[in-house]
C-alpha atoms as one frame of an Amber mdcrd trajectory, in Angstrom:
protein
-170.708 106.123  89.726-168.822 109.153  90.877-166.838 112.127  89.101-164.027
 112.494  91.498-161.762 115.596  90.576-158.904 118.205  91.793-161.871 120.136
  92.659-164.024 118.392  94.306-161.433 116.380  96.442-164.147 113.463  96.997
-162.830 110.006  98.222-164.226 106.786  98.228-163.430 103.876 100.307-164.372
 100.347  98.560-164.468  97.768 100.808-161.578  94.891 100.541-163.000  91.982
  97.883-165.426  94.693  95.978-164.963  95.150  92.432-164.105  98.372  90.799
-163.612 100.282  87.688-161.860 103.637  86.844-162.254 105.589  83.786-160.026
 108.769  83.259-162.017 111.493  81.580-158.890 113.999  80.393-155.543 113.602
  78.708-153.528 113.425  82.296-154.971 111.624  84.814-153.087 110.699  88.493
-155.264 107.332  90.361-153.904 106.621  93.716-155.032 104.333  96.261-154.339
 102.830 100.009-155.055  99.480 100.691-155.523  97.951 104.308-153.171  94.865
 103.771-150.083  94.293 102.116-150.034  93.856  98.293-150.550  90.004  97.045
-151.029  89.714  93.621-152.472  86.262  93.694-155.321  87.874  95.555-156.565
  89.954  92.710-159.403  88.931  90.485-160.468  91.079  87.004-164.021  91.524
  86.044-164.494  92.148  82.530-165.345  96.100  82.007-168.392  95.497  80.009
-170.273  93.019  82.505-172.894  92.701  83.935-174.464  95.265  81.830-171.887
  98.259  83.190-172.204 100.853  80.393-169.641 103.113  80.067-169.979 106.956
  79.467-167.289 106.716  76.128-167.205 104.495  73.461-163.631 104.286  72.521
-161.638 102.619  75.628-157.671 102.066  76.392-157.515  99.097  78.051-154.930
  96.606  79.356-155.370  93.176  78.050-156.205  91.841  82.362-159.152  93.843
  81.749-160.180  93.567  78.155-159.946  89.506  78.439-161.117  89.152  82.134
-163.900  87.227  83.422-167.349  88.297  82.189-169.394  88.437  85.640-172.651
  88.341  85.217-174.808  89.183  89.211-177.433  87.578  87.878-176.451  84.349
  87.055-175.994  81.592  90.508-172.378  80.521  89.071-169.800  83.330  88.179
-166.598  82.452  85.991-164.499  83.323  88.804
C-alpha cells in the first residue's frame, strides 16, 4: 500500500492487467491516471474490494455498486470467478 499525497508527489506505475484499489483519505480527493492504450471498456474486470483478504484502513466505505458486487478473487484458490 502507499499514501500518495500533494506533498509527497509519489507515483506509481501498475502494470497493464494488474488489479488495483484506491481509497481517498480526506473530504476532496483528485485520482488521475495515464494509461498506455486507448480506453476499451470491455477490457476492464472488477475485483471485489474485500478479497482476497485486502483489509482496508476504514470501516465505513463509499462504493460504486461495479465494486461492491464484483467478483470475489480469491489468489489462493486454482479457479478465480473471473
Amino acid at each position: 500500500k502507499f499514501i500518495i499525497s500533494d506533498s509527497n508527489h509519489l507515483q506509481i506505475l501498475i502494470p497493464p492487467g494488474y488489479a488495483n484499489g484506491h481509497l481517498c483519505l480526506s473530504n476532496d480527493c483528485i485520482f488521475h491516471y495515464k494509461q498506455s492504450e486507448l480506453y476499451n471498456r470491455e477490457s476492464q474486470f472488477t475485483v471485489k474490494y474485500d478479497s482476497n483478504g485486502i483489509i482496508w484502513p476504514i470501516e465505513s466505505f463509499i462504493l460504486s455498486d461495479r465494486d461492491q458486487y464484483g467478483p470475489f478473487f480469491n489468489s489462493q484458490k486454482e479457479e478465480n470467478e473471473f
